[in-house]
C-alpha positions as CSV (number, residue, x, y, z in Angstrom):
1,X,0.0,0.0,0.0
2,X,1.3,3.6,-0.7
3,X,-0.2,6.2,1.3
4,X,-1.0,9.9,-0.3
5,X,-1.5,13.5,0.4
6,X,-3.3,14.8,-2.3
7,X,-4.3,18.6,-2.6
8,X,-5.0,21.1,-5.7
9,X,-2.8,23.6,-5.9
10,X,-4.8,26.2,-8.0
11,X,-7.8,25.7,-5.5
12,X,-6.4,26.7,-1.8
13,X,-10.5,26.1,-0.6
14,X,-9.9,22.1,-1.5
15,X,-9.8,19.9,1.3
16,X,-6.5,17.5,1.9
17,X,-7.1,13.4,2.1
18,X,-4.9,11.1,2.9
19,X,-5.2,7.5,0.8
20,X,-4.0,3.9,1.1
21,X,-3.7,3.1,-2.6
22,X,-2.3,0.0,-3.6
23,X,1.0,-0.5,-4.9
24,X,-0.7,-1.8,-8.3
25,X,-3.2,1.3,-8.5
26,X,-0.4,4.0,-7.4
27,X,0.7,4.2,-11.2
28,X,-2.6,5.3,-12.4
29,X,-3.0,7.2,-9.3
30,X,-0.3,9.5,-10.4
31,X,-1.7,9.6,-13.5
32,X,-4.8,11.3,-12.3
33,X,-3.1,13.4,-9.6
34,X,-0.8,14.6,-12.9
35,X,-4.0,15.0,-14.9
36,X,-6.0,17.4,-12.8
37,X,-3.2,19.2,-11.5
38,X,-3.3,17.9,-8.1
39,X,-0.3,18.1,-5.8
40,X,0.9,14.5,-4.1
41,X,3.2,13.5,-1.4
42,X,3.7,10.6,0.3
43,X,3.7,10.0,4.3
44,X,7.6,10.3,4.1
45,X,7.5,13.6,2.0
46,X,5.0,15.0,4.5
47,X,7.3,14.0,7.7
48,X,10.5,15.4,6.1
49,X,9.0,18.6,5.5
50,X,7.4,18.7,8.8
51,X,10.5,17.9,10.4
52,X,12.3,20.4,8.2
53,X,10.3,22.9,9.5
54,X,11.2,22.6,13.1
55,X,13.7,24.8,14.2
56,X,17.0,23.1,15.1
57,X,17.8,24.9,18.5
58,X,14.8,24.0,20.4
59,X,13.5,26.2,23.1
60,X,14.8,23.9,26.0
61,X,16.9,22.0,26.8
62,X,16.8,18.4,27.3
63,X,17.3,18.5,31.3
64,X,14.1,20.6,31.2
65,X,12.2,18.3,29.1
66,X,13.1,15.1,31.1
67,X,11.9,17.4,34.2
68,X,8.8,17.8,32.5
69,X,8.5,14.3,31.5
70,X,9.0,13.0,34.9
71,X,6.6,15.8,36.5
72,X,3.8,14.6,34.0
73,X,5.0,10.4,34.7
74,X,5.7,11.2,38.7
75,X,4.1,13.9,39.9
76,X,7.0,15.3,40.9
């Protein structure tokens, strides 16, 4: 199965869907997506630019966050 983002880029009031398409489908898929002018990205695409987005100095530091963690897990 090959997951899918698919969105219209000329359109910016379309709504986003996510599809499990399978692996013998995906081909004509693309086809379609190409076709109407759709925009497409995988599960992968969307986490690497989500994750490219983040900013790489975060906020705190990772003493704080494990104080957090165990405030939240201990009550502490």
């Amino acid at each position: 199965m090959q997951t899918a983002t698919i969105n219209n880029a000329n359109n910016p009031s379309t709504q986003g869907v996510y599809l499990n398409v399978p692996m013998s489908d995906w081909s004509l898929l693309k086809e379609l997506i190409r076709k109407f002018g759709w925009q497409s990205e995988t599960r992968e695409q969307l986490l690497d630019r989500f994750i490219a987005s983040r900013p790489q100095q975060p906020p705190l530091t990772e003493q704080e966050i494990m104080d957090e963690v165990s405030a939240v897990r201990y009550g502490m």
